[in-house]
DSSP file (Angstrom, degrees, kcal/mol; ACC not computed):
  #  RESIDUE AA STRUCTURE BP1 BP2  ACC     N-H-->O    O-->H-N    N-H-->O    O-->H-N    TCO  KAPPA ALPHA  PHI   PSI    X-CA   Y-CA   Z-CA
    1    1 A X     >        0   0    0      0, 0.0     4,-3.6     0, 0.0     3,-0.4   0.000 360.0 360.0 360.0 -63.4   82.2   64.1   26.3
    2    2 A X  H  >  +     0   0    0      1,-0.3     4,-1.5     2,-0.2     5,-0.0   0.653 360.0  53.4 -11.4 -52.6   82.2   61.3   28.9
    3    3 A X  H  4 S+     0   0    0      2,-0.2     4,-0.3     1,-0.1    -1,-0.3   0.780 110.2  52.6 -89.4 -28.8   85.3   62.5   30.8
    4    4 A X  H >> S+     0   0    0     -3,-0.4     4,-2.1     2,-0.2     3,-0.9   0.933 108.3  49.4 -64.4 -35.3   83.4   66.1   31.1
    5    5 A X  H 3X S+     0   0    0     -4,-3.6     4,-1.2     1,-0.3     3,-0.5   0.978 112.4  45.3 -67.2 -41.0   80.6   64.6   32.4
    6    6 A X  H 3< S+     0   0    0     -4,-1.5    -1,-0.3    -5,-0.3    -2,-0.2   0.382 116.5  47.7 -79.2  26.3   82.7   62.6   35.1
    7    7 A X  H <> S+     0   0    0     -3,-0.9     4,-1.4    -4,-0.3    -1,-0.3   0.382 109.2  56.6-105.3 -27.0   84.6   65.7   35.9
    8    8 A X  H  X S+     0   0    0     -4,-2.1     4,-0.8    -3,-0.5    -2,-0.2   0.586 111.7  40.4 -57.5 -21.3   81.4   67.5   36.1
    9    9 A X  H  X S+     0   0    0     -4,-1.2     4,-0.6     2,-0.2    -1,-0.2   0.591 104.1  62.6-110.4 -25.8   80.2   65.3   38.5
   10   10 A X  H  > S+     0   0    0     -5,-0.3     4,-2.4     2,-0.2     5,-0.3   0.864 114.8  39.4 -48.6 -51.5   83.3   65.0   40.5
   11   11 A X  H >X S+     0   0    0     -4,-1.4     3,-2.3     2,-0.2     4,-1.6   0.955 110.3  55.3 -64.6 -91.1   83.0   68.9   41.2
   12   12 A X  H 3X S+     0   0    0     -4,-0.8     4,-0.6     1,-0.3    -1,-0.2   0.700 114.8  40.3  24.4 -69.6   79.5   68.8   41.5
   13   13 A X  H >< S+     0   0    0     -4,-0.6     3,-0.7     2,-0.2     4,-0.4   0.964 119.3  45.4 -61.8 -47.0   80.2   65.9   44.5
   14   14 A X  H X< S+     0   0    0     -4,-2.4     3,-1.0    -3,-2.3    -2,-0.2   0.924 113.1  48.9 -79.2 -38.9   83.3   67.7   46.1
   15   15 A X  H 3< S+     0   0    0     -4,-1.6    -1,-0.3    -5,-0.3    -2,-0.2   0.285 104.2  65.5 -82.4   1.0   81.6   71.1   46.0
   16   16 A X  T << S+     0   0    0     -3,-0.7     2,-0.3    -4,-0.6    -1,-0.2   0.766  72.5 100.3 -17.8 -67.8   78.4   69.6   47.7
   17   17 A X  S <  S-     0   0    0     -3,-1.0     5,-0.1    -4,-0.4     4,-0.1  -0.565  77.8-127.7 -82.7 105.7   79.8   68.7   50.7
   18   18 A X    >   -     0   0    0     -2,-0.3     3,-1.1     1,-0.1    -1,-0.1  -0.036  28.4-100.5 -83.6 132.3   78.9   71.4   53.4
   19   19 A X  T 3  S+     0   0    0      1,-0.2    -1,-0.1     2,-0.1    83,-0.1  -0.479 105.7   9.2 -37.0 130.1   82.1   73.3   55.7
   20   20 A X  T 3  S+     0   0    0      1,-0.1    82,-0.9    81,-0.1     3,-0.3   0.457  97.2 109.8  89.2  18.5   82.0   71.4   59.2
   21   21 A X    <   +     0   0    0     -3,-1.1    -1,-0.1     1,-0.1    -3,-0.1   0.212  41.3  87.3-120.1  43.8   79.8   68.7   58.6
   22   22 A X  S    S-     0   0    0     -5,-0.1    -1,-0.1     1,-0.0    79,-0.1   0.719  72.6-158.2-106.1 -17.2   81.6   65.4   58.5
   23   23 A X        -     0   0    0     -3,-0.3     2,-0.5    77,-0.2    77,-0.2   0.340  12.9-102.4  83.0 154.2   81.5   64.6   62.4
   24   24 A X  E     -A   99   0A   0     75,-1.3    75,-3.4    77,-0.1    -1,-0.1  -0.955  21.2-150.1-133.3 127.8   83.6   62.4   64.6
   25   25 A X  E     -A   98   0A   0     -2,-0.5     7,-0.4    73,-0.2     2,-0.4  -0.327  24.8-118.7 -75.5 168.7   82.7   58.8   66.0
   26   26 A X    >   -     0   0    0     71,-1.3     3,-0.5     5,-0.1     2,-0.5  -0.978   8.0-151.1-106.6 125.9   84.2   57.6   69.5
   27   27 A X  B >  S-B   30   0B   0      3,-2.0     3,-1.2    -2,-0.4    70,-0.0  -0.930  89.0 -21.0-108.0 122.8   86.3   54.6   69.6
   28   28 A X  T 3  S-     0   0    0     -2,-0.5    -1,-0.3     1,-0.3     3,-0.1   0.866 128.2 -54.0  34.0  64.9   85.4   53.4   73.5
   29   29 A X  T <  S+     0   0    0     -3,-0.5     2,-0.3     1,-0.1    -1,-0.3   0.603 118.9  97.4  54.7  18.2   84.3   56.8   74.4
   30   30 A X  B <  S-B   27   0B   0     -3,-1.2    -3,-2.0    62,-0.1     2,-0.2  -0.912  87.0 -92.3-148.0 161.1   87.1   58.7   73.5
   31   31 A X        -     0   0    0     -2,-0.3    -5,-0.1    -5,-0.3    85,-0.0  -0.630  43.0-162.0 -65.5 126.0   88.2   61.1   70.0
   32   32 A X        +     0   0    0     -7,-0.4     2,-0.4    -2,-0.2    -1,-0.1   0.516  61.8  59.9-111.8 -22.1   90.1   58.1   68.2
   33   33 A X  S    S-     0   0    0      1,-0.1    86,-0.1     2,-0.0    -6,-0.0  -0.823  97.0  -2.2-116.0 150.2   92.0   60.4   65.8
   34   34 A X  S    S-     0   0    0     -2,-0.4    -3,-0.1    83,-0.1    84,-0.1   0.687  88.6 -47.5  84.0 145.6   94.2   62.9   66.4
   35   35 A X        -     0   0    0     82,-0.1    83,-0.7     1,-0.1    84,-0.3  -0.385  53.0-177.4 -55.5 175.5   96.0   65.0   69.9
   36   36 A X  E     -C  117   0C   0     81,-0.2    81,-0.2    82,-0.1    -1,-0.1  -0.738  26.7-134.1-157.1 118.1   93.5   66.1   72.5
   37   37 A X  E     -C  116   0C   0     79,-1.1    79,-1.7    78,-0.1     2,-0.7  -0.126  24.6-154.1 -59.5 147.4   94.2   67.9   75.4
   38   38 A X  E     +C  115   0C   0     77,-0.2    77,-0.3    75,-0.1     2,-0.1  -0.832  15.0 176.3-125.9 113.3   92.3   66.2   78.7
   39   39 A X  E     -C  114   0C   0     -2,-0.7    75,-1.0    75,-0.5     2,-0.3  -0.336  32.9-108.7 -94.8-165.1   91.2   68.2   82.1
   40   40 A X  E     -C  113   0C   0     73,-0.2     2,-0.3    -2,-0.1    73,-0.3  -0.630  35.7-117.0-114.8 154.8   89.5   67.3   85.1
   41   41 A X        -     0   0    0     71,-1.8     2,-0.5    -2,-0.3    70,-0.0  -0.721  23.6-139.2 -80.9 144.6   86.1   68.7   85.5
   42   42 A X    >>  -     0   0    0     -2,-0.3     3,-3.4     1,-0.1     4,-1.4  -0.938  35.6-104.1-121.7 145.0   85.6   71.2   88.6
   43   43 A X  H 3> S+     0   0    0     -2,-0.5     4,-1.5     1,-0.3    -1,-0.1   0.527 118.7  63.1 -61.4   6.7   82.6   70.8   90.2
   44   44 A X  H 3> S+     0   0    0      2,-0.2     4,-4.0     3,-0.1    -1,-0.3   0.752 110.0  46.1 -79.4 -40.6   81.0   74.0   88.6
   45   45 A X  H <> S+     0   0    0     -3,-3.4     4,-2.6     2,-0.2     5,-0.3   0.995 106.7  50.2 -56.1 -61.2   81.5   72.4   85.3
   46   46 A X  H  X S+     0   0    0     -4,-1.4     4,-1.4     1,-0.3    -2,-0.2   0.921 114.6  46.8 -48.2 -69.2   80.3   69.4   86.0
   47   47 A X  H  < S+     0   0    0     -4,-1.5    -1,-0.3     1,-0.2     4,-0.2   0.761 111.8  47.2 -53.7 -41.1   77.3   71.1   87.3
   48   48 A X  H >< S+     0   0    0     -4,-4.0     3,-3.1     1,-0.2     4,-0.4   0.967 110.3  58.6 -36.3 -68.9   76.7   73.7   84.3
   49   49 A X  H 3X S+     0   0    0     -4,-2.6     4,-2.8     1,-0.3    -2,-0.2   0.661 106.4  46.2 -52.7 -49.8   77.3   70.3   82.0
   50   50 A X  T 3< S+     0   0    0     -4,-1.4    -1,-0.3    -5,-0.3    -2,-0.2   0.196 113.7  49.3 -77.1  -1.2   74.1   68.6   84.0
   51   51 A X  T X> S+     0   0    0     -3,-3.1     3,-3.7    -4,-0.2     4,-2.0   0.876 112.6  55.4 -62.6 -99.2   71.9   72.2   83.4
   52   52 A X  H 3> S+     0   0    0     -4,-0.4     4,-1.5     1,-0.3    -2,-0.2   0.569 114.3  29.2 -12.8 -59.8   73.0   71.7   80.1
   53   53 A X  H 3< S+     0   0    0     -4,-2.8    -1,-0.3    -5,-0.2    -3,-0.2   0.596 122.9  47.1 -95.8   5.8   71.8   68.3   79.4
   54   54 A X  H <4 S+     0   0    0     -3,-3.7    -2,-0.2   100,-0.0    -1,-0.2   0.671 131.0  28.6 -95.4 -56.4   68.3   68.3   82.0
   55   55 A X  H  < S+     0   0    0     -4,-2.0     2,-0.7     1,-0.2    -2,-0.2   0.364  88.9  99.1 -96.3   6.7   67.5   72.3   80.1
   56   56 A X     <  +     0   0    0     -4,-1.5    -1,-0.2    -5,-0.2     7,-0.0  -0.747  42.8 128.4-115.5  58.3   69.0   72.4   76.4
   57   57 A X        +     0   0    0     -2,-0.7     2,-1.2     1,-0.1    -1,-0.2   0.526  44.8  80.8 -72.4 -39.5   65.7   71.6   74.5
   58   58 A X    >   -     0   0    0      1,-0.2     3,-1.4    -3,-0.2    -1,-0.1  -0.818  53.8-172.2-111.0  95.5   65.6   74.3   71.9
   59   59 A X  T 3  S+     0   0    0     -2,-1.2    -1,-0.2     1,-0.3     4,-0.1   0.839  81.1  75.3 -50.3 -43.1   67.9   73.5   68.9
   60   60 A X  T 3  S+     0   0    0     77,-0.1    78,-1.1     2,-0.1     2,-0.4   0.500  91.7  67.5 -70.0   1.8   67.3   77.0   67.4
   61   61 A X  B <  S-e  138   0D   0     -3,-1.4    78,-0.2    76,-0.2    79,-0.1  -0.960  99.6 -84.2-117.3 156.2   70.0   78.4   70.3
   62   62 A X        -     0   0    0     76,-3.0    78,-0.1    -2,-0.4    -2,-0.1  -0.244  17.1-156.8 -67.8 131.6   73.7   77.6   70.5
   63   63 A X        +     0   0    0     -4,-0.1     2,-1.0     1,-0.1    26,-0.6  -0.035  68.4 107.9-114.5  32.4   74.6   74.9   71.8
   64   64 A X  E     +F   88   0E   0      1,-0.2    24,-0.2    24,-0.2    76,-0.2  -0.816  40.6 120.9 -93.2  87.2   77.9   76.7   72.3
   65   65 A X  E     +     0   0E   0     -2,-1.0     2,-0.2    22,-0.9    -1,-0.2   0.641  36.3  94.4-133.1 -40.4   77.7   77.2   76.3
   66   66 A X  E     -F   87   0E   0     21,-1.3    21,-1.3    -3,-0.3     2,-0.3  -0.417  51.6-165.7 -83.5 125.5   80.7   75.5   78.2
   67   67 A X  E     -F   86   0E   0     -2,-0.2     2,-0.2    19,-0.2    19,-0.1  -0.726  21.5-112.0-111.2 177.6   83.8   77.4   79.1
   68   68 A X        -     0   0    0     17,-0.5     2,-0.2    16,-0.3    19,-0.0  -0.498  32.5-118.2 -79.3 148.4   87.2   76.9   80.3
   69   69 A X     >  -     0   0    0     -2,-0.2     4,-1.5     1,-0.1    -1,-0.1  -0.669  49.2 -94.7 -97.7 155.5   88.3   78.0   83.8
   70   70 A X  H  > S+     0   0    0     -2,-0.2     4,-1.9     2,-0.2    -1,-0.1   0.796 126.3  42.8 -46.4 -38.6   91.0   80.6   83.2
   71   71 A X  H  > S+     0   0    0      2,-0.2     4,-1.5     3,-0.1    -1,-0.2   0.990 102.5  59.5 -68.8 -50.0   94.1   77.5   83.7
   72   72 A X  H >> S+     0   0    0      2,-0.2     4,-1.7     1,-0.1     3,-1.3   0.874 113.2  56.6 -42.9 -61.2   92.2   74.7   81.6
   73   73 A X  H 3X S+     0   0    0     -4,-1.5     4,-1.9     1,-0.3    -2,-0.2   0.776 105.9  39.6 -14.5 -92.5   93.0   78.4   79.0
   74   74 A X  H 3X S+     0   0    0     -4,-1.9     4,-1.1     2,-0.2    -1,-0.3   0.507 112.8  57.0 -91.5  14.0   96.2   78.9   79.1
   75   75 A X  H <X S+     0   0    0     -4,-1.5     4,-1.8    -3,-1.3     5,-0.3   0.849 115.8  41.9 -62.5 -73.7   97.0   74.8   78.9
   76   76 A X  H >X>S+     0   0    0     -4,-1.7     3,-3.7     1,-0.3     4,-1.6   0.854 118.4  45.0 -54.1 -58.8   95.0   74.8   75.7
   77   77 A X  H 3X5S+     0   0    0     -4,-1.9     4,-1.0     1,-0.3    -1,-0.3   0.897 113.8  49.5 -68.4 -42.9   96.6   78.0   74.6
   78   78 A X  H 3<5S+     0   0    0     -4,-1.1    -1,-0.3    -3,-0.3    -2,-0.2   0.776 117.5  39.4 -40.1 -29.1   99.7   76.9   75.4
   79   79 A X  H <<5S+     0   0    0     -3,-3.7    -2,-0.2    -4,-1.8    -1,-0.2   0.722 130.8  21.6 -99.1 -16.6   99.4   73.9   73.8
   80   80 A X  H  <5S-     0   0    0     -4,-1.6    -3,-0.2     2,-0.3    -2,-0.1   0.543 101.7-117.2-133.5 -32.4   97.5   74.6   70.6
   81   81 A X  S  <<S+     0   0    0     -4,-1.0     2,-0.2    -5,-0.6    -4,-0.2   0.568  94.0  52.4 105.9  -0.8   98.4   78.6   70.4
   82   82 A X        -     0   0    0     -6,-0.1    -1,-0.3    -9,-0.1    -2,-0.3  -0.887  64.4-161.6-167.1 143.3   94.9   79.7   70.7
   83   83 A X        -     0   0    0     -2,-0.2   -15,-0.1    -7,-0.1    40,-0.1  -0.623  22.1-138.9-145.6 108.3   91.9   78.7   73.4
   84   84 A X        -     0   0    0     -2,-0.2   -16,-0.3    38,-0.2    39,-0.1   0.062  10.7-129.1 -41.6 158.1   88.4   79.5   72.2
   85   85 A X  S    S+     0   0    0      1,-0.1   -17,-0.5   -18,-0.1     2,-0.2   0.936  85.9  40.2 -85.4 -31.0   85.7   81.1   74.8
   86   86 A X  E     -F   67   0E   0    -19,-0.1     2,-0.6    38,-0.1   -19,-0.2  -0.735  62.0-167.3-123.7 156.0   82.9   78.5   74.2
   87   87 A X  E     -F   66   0E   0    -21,-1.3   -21,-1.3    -2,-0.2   -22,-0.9  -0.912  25.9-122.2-143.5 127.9   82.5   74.8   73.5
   88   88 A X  E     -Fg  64 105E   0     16,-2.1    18,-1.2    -2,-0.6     2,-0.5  -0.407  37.9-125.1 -64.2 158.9   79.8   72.5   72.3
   89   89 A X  E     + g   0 106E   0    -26,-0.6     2,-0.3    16,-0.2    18,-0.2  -0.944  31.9 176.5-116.8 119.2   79.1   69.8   75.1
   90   90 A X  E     - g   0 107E   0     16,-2.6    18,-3.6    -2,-0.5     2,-0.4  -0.903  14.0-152.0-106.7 147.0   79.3   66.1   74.0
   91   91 A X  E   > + g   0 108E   0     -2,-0.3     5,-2.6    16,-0.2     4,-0.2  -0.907  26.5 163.7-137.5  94.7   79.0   63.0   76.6
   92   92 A X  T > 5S+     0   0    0     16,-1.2     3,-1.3    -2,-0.4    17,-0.2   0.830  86.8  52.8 -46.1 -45.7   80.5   59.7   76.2
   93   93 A X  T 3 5S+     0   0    0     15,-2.3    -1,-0.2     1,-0.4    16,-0.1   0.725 109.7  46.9 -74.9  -7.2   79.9   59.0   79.4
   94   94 A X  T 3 5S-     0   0    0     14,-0.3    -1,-0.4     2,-0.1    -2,-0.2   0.596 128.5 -82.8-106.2  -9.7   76.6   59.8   79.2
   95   95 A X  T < 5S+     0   0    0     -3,-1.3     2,-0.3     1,-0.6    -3,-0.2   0.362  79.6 132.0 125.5  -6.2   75.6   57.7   75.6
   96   96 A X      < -     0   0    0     -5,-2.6    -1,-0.6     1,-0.2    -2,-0.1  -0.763  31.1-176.5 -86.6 144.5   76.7   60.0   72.8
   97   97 A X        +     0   0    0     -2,-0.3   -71,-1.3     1,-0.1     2,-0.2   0.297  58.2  18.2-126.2  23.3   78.6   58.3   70.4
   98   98 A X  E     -A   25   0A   0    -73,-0.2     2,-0.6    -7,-0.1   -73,-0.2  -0.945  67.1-119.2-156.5-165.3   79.5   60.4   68.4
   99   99 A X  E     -A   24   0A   0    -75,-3.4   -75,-1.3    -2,-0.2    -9,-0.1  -0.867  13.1-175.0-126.1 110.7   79.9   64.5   67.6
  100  100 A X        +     0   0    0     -2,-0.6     2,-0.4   -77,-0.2   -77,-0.2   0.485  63.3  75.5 -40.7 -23.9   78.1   66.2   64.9
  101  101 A X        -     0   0    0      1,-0.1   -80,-0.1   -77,-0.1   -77,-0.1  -0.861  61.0-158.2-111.8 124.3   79.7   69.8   65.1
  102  102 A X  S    S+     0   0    0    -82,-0.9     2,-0.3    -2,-0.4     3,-0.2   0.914  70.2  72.8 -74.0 -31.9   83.2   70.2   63.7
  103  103 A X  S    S-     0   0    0      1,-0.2   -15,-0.3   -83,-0.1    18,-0.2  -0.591 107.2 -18.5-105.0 152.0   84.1   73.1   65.5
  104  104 A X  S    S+     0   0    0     16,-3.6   -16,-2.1    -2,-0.3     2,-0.2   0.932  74.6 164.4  36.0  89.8   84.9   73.5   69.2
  105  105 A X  E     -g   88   0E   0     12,-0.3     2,-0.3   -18,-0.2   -16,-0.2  -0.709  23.7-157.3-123.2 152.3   83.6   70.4   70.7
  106  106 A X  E     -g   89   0E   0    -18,-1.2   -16,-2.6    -2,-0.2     2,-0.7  -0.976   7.5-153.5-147.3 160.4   84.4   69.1   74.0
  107  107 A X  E     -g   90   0E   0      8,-1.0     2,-1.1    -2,-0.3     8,-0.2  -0.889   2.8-153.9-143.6  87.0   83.9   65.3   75.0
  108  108 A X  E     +g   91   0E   0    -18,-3.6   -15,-2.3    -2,-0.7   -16,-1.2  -0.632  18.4 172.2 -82.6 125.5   83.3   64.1   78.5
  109  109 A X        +     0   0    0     -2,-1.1     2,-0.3     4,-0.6     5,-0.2   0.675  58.9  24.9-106.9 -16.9   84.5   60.6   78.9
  110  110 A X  B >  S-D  113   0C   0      3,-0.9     3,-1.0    -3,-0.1   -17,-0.1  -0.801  84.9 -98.6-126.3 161.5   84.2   60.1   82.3
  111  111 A X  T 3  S+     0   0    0     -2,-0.3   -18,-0.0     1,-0.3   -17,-0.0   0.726 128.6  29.2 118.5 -82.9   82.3   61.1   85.7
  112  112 A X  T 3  S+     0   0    0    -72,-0.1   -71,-1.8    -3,-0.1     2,-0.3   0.141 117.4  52.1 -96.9   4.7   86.0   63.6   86.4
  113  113 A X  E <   -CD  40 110C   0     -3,-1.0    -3,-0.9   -73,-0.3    -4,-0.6  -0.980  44.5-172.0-154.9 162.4   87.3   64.6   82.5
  114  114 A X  E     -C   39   0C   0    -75,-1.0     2,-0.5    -2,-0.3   -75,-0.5  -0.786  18.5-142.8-143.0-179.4   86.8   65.9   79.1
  115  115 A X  E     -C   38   0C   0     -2,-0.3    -8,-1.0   -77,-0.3     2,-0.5  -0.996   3.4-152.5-159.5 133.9   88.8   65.9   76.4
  116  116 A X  E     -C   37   0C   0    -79,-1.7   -79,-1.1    -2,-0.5     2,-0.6  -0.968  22.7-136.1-121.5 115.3   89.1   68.9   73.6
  117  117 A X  E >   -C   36   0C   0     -2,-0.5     3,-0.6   -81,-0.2   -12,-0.3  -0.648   6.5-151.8 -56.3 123.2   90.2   67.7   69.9
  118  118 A X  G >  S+     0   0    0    -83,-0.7     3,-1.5    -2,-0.6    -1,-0.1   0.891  93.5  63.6 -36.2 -50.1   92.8   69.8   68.4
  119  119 A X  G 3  S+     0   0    0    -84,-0.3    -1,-0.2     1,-0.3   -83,-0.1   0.526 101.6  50.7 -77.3 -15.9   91.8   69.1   65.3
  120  120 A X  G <  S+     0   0    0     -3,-0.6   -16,-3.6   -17,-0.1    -1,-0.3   0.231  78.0 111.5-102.8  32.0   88.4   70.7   65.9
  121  121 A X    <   +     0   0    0     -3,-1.5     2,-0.3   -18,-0.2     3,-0.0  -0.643  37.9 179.2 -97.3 167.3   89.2   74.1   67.3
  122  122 A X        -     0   0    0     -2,-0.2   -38,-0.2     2,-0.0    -2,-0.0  -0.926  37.0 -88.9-171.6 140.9   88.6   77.2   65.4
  123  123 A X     >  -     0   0    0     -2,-0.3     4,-2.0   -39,-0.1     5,-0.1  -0.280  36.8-107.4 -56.5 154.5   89.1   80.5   66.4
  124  124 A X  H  > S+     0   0    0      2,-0.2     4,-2.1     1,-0.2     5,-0.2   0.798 113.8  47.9 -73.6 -35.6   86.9   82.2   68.1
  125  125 A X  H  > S+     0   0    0      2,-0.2     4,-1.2     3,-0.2    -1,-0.2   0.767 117.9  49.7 -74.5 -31.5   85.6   85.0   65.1
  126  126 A X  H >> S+     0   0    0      2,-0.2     4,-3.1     3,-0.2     3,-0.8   0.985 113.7  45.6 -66.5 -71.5   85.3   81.9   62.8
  127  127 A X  H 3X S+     0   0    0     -4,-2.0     4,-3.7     1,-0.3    -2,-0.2   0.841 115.3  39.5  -7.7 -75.6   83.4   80.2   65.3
  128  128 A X  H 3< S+     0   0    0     -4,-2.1    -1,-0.3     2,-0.3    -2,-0.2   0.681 118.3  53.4 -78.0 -27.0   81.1   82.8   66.2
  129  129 A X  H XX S+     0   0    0     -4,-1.2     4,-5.9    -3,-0.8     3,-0.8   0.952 114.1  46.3 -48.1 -72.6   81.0   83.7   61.9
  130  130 A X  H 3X>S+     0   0    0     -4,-3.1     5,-1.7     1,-0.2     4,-1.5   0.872 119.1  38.3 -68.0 -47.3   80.1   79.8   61.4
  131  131 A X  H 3<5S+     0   0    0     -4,-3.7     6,-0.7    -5,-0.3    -1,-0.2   0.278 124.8  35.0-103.8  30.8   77.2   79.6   64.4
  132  132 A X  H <45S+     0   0    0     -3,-0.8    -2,-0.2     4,-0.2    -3,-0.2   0.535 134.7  21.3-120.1 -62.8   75.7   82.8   63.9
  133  133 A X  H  <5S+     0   0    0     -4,-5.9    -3,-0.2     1,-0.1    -2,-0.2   0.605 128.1  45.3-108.1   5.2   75.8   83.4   60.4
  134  134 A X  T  <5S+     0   0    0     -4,-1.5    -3,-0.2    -5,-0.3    -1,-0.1   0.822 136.8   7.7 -81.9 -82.4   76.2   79.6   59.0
  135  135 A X  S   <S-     0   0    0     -5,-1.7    -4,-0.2     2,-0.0    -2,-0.1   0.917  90.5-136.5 -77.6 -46.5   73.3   78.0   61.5
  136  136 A X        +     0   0    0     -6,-0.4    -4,-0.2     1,-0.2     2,-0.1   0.902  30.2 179.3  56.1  58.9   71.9   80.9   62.9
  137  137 A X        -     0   0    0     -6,-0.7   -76,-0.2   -76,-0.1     2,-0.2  -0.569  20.0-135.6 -77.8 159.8   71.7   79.7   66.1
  138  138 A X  B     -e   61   0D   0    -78,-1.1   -76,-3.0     1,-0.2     2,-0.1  -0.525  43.4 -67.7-110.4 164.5   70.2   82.5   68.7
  139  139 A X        -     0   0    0    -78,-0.2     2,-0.5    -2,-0.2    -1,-0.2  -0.317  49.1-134.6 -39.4 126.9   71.7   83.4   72.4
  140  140 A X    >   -     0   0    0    -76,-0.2     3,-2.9   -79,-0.1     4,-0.3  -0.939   4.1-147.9-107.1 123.4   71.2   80.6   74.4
  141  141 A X  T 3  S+     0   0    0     -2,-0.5    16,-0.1     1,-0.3     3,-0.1   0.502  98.0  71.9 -50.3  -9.8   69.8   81.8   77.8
  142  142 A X  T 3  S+     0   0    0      2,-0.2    -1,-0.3     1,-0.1   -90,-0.2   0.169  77.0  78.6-101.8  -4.5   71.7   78.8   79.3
  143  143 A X  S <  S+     0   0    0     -3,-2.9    -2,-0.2     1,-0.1    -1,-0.1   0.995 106.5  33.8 -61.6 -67.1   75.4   80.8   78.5
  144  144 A X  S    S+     0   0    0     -4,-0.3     2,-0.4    -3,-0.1    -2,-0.2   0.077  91.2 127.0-107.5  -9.6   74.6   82.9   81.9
  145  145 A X        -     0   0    0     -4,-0.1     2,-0.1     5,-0.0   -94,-0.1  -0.514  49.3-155.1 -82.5 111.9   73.0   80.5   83.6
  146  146 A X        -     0   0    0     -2,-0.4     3,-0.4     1,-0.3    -2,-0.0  -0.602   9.9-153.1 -92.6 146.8   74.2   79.5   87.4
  147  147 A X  S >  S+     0   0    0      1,-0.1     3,-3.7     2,-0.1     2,-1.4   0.897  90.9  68.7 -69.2 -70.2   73.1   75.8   88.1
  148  148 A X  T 3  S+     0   0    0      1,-0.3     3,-0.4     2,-0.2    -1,-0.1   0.330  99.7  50.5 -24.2 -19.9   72.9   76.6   92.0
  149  149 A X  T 3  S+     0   0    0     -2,-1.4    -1,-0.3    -3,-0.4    -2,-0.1   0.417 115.3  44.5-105.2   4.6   69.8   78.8   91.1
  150  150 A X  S X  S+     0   0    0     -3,-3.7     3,-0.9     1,-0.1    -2,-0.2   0.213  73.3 118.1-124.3  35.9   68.4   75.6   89.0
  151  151 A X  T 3   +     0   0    0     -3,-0.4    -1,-0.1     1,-0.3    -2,-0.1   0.791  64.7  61.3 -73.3 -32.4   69.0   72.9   91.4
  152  152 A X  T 3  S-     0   0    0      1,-0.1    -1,-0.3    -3,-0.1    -2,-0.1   0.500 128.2 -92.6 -63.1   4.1   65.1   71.8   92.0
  153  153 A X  S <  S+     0   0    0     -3,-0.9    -2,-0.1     1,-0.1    -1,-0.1   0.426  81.4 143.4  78.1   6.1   65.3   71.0   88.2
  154  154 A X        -     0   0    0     -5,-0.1     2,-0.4     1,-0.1    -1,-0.1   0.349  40.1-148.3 -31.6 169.3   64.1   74.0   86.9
  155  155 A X        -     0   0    0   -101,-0.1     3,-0.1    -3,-0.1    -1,-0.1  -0.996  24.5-105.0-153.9 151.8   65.6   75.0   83.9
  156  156 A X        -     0   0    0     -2,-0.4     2,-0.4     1,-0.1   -14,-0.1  -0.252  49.4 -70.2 -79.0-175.8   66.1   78.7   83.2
  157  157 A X        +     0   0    0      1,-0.1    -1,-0.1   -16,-0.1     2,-0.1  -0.443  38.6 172.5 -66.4 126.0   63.9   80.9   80.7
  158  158 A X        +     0   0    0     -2,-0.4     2,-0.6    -3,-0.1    -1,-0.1  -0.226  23.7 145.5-125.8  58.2   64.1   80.5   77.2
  159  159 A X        -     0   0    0     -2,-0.1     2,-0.5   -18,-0.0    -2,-0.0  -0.807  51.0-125.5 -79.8 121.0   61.3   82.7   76.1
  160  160 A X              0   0    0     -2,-0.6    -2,-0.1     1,-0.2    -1,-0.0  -0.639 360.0 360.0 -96.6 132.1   62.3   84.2   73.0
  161  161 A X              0   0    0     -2,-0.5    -1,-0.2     0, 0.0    -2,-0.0   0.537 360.0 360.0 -61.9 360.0   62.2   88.3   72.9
């Protein structure tokens, strides 16, 4: 009886534990485990990234917004065999210390770079499966978003239809 209850409760425990939700710390700002491919930022990035983090308020929309310029693509795809279209935005360099979201994360460590774990990239239909129908995050008005037209510190609309 004893060893069904601790085997009941071993299942119980393992079968708890939610798909994508175990997180990665930063050891001096940087993914400590595992390859990760590293670009430069181009100053459109950089500028989306700094939209992102002044206008990205509203947890109920996806915080799945930053893409790849068509080369950062086919490095990653080269490199990994896949490159997803969107990426959640983490900032060392700005104070996060660590990343919440297992899938498709990207990690700016400095001012000029980011850094993409391998180990958290997911195809894109999994991806888009897990934050639609997992979280049920909405369209974030901040996908589409140009900075140049939010440079006074504006942030664009997120009035939800």
């Amino acid at each position: 009886m004893k060893g069904k209850i601790l085997l009941l409760a071993t299942v119980l425990t393992i079968s708890g534990h939610p798909a994508f939700a175990q997180g990665s710390s930063f050891t001096n700002g940087r993914f400590a485990e595992g390859k990760v491919t590293v670009f430069k930022l181009t100053n459109a990035q950089k500028a989306f990234i700094d939209l992102v983090r002044r206008c990205h308020t509203d947890n109920t929309r996806t915080p799945y917004l930053f893409e790849l310029t068509p080369e950062q693509s086919v490095t990653l795809r080269r490199e990994v065999g896949f490159s997803p279209d969107r990426f959640a935005i983490f900032e060392s360099f700005h104070g996060d210390k660590d990343v919440d979201l297992e899938v498709n994360v990207i990690n700016r460590f400095s001012e000029d770079e980011f850094e993409i774990p391998h180990k958290l990239l997911t195809p894109n239909r999994k991806a888009r499966n897990w934050e639609v129908n997992t979280m049920g995050w909405e369209v974030n008005p901040l996908l589409r978003a140009n900075p140049a037209r939010f440079k006074d510190g504006t942030c664009p609309s997120t009035n939800k239809r």
